[in-house]
C-alpha positions as CSV (number, residue, x, y, z in Angstrom):
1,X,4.6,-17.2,57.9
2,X,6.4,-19.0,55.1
3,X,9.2,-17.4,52.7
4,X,7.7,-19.0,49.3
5,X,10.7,-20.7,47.2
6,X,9.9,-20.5,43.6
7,X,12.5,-23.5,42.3
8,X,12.9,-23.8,38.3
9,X,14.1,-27.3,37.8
10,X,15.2,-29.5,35.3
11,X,15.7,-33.8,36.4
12,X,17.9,-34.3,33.8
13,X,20.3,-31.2,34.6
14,X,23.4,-32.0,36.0
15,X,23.8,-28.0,37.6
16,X,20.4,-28.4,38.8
17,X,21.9,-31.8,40.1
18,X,25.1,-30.4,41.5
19,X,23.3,-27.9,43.7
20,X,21.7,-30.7,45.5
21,X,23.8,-30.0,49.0
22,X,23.4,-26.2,48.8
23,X,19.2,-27.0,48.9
24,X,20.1,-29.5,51.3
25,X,21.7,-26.7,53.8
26,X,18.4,-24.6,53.1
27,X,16.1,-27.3,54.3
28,X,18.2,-27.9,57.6
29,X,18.8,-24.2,58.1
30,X,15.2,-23.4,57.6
31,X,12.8,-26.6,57.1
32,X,8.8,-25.6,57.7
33,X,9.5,-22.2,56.9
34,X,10.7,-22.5,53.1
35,X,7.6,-23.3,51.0
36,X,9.0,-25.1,47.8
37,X,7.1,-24.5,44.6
38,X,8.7,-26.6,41.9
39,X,8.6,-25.3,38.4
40,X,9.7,-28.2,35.5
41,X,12.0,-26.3,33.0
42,X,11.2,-29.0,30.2
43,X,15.4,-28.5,28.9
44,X,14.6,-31.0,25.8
45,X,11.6,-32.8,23.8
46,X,13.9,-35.2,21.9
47,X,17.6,-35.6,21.9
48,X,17.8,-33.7,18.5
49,X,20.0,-30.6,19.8
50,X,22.3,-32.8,21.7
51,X,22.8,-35.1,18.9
52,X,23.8,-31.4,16.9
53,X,26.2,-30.0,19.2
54,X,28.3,-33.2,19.2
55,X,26.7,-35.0,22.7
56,X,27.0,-39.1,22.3
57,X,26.4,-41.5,25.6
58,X,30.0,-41.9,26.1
59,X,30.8,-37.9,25.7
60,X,28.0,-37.4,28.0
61,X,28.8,-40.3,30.5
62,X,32.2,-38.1,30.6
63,X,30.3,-34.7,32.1
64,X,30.3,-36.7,35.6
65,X,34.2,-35.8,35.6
66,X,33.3,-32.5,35.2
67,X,30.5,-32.1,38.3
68,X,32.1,-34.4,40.9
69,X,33.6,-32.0,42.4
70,X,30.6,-30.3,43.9
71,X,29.8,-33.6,45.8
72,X,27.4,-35.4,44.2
73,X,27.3,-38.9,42.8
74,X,28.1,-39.7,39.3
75,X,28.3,-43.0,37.7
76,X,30.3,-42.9,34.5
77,X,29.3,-45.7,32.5
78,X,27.6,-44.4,29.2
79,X,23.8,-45.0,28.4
80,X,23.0,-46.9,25.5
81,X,21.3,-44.2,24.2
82,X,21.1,-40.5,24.4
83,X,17.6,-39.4,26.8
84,X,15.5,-36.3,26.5
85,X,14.6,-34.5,30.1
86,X,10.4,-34.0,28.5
87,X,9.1,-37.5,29.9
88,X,11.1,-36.4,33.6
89,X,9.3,-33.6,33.7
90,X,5.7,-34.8,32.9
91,X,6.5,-37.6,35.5
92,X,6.8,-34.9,38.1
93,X,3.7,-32.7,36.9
94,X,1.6,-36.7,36.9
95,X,2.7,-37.1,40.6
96,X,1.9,-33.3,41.7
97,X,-1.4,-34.1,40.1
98,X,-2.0,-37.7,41.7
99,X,-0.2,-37.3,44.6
100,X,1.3,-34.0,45.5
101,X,2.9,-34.9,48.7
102,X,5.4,-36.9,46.6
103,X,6.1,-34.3,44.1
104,X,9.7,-33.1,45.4
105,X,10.1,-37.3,46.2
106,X,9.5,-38.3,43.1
107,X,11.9,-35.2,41.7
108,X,15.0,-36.5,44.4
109,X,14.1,-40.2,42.6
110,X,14.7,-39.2,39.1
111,X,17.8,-37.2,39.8
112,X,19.4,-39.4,41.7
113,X,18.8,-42.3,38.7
114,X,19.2,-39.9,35.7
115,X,23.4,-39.1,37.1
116,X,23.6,-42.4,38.9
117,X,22.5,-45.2,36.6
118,X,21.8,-46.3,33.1
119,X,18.2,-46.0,33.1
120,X,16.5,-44.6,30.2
121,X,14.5,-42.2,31.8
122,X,12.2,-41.4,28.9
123,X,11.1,-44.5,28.7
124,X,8.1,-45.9,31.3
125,X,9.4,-49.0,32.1
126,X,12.9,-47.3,33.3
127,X,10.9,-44.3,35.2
128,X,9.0,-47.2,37.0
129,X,12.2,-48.6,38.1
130,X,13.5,-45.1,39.3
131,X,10.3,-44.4,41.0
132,X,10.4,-48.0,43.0
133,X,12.5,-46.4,45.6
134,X,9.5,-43.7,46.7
135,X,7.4,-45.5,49.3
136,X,4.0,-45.7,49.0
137,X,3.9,-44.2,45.6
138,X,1.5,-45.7,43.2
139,X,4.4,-45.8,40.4
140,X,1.8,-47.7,37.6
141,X,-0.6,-44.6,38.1
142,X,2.1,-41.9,37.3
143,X,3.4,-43.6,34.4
144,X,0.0,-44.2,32.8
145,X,-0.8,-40.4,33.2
146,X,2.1,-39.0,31.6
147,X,0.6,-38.3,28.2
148,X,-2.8,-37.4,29.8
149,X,-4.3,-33.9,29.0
150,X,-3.8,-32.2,32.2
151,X,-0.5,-33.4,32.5
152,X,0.3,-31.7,29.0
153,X,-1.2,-28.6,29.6
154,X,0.5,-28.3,33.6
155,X,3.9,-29.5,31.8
156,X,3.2,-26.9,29.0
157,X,2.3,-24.2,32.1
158,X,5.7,-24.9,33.6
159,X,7.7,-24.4,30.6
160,X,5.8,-21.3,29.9
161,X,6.5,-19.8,33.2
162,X,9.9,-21.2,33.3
163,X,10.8,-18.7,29.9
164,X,9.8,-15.6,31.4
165,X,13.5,-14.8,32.5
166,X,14.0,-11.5,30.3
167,X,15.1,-8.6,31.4
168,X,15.3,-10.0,35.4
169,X,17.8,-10.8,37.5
170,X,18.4,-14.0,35.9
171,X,19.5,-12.7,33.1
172,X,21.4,-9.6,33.9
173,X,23.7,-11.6,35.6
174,X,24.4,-14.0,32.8
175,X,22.5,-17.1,34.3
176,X,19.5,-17.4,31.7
177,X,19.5,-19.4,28.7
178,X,17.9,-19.2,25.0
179,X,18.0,-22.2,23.4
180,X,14.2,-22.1,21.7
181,X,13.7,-18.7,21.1
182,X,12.8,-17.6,24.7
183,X,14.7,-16.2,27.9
184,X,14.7,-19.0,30.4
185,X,15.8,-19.8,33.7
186,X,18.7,-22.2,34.1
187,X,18.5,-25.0,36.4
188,X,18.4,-24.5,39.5
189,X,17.0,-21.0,39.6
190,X,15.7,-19.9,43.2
191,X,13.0,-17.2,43.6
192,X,12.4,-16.0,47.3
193,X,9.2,-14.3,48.0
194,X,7.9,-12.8,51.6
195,X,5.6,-9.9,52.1
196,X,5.3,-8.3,49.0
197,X,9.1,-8.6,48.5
198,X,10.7,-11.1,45.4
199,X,14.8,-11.5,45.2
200,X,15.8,-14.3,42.8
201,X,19.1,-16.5,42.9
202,X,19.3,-17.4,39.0
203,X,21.3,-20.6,37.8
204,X,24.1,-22.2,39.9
205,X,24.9,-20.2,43.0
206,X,26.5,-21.2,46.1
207,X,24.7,-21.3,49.6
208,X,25.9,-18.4,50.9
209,X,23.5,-16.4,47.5
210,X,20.6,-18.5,48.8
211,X,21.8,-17.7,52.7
212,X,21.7,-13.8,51.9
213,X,18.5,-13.3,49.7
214,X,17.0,-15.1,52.9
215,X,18.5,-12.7,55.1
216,X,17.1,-9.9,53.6
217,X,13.7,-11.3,53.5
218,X,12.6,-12.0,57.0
219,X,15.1,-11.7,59.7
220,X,12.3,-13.3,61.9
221,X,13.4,-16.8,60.6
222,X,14.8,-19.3,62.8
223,X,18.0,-20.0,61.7
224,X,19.6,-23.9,62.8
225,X,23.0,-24.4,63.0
226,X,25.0,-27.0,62.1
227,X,24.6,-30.0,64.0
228,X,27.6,-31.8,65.5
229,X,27.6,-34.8,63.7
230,X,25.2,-36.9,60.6
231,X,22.7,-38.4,62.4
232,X,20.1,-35.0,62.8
233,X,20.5,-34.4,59.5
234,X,19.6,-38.1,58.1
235,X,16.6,-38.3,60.9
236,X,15.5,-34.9,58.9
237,X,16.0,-36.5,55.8
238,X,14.4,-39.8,55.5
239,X,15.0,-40.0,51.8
240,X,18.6,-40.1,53.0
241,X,21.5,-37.7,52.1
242,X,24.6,-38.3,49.8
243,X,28.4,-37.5,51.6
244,X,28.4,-34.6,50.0
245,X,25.3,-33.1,51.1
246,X,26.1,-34.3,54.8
247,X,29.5,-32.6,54.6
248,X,27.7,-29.3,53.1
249,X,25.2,-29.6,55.9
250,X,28.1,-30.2,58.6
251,X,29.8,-26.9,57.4
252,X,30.3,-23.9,59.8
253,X,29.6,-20.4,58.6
254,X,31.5,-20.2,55.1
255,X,34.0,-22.8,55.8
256,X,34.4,-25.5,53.0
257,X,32.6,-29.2,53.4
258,X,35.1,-31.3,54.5
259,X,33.8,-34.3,52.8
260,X,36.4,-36.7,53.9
261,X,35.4,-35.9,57.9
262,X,31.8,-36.5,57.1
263,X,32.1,-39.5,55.4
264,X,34.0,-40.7,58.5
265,X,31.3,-39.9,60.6
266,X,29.3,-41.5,58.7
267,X,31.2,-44.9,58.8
268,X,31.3,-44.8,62.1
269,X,27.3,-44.2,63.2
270,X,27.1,-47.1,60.4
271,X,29.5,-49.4,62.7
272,X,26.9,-48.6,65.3
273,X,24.0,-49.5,63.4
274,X,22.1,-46.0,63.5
275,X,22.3,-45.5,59.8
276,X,22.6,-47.7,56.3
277,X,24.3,-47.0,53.5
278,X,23.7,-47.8,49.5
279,X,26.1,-47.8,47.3
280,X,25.0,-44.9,44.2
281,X,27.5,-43.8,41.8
282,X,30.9,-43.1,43.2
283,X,29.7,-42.5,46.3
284,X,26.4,-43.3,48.4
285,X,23.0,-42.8,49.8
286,X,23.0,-43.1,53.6
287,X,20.0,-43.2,55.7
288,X,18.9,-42.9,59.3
289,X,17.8,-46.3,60.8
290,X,14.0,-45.8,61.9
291,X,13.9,-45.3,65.7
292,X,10.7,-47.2,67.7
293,X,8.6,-46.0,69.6
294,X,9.2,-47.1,73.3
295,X,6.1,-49.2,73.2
296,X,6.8,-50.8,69.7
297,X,10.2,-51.5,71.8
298,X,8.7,-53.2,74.2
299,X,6.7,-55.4,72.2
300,X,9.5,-56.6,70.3
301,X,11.5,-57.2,72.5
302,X,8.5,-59.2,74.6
303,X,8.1,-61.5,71.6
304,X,11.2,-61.9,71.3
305,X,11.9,-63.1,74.7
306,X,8.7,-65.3,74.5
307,X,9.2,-69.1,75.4
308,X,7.1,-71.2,72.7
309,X,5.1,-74.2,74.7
310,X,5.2,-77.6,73.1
């Protein structure tokens, strides 16, 4: 039995961003067993409230300074323009309508193009380039859909649910937000439900608030451990992981990510060919080189010791 994961998210949040390798511990620690329900937050319609409290592309290119230091990529060079978060989040809703298996895909896609690039990620010719990277996704059918009336009224269902923070956890602690007249939940906010039982990690936490609420929930979980170098983590994560996720993932108990060892690591199964990396931001994607199947194996290899006859 699954612990369900209730995830309030925003594409265009760079906390929501920033907790990338605390989710990325969770799905090591616990894969199957976390069921992910991903709830769009819907942070901005037009670029209005920015434009009020001061925001311009270069003051906003300068927020990466701010969030490197919890590990994730950042490119720094300002947008042309300032971008709302509303046409993210209705491309997420068009793929868990089209094509649900790439939902949390298609999420990964955005963020990782809304902090490391200068797309315009309201508009549908720059959310087709940041969707390119999901394989097998049919990126012409999601953006068509974005303005179609179930996609409305599921992006309008998600913001609903995703201001129902008063008077909860969320809240209480100081983690909600009210910037249009409702009680929200910030991005990322993590509910945990299992058996009748709800605990809720609201806003920016650290692994160890996720660790505990799961701990209290079902001690039946199996719990993985760190594994002793990148490579089980990046065959897990075909998508690939950035460094800093790898280092979070490497961690023992409550040690710190020692992002510098990981990223060694990581050069060195790359020397060897086991894993690729991209260059994204100021840092990069790395991902596990597919292994064959022994029979695939052999057939390669048998072509390619064939002898052509002239």
């Amino acid at each position: 039995m699954a612990v369900n994961v209730t995830w309030y998210t925003d594409p265009g949040c760079p906390w929501a961003y920033s907790a990338s390798p605390a989710l990325a511990v969770l799905r090591w620690r616990y894969g199957a067993q976390l069921n992910w329900r991903l709830v769009t937050i819907g942070l901005a319609e037009n670029t209005d409230r920015y434009a009020q409290f001061g925001f311009t592309p270069a003051r906003s290119a300068q927020t990466a300074l701010r969030f490197r230091r919890y590990g994730m990529p950042f490119a720094t060079e300002p947008r042309s323009r300032l971008t709302a978060t509303a046409r993210g989040c209705r491309t997420i809703i068009a793929t868990r309508l089209l094509d649900p298996a790439n939902e949390l895909a298609v999420h990964r896609a955005l963020q990782l193009a809304w902090f490391s690039s200068t797309l315009l990620l309201d508009e549908a010719g720059d959310i087709a380039a940041a969707l390119a990277q999901v394989p097998g996704l049919d990126v012409e059918a999601i953006v068509a859909a974005l303005d179609d009336d179930a996609v409305s009224a599921a992006y309008e269902a998600d913001r609903d649910e995703a201001r129902t923070a008063e008077g909860g956890p969320t809240e209480f602690q100081g983690k909600a937000a009210n910037s249009d007249g409702r009680v929200r939940y910030t991005a990322p906010s993590l509910i945990f439900e299992f058996d009748g039982r709800r605990l809720e990690a609201g806003g920016f936490q650290p692994i160890e608030a996720y660790d505990v609420c799961l701990a209290n929930l079902d001690v039946s979980l199996e719990r993985q451990a760190p594994p002793e170098d990148p490579l089980p983590a990046l065959r897990s994560a075909p998508e690939g992981l950035v460094t800093g996720e790898v280092a979070a993932i490497l961690a023992q108990g409550n040690e710190a990510p020692d992002r510098d060892a990981a990223e060694s690591a990581l050069i060195e199964l790359a020397g060897e060919g086991l894993i690729r990396r991209h260059a994204l931001g100021d840092d990069a994607l790395w991902q596990a080189v597919p292994v064959r199947a022994p029979a695939d194996a052999a057939a390669a290899d048998a072509a390619g010791s064939a002898v052509p006859v002239g």
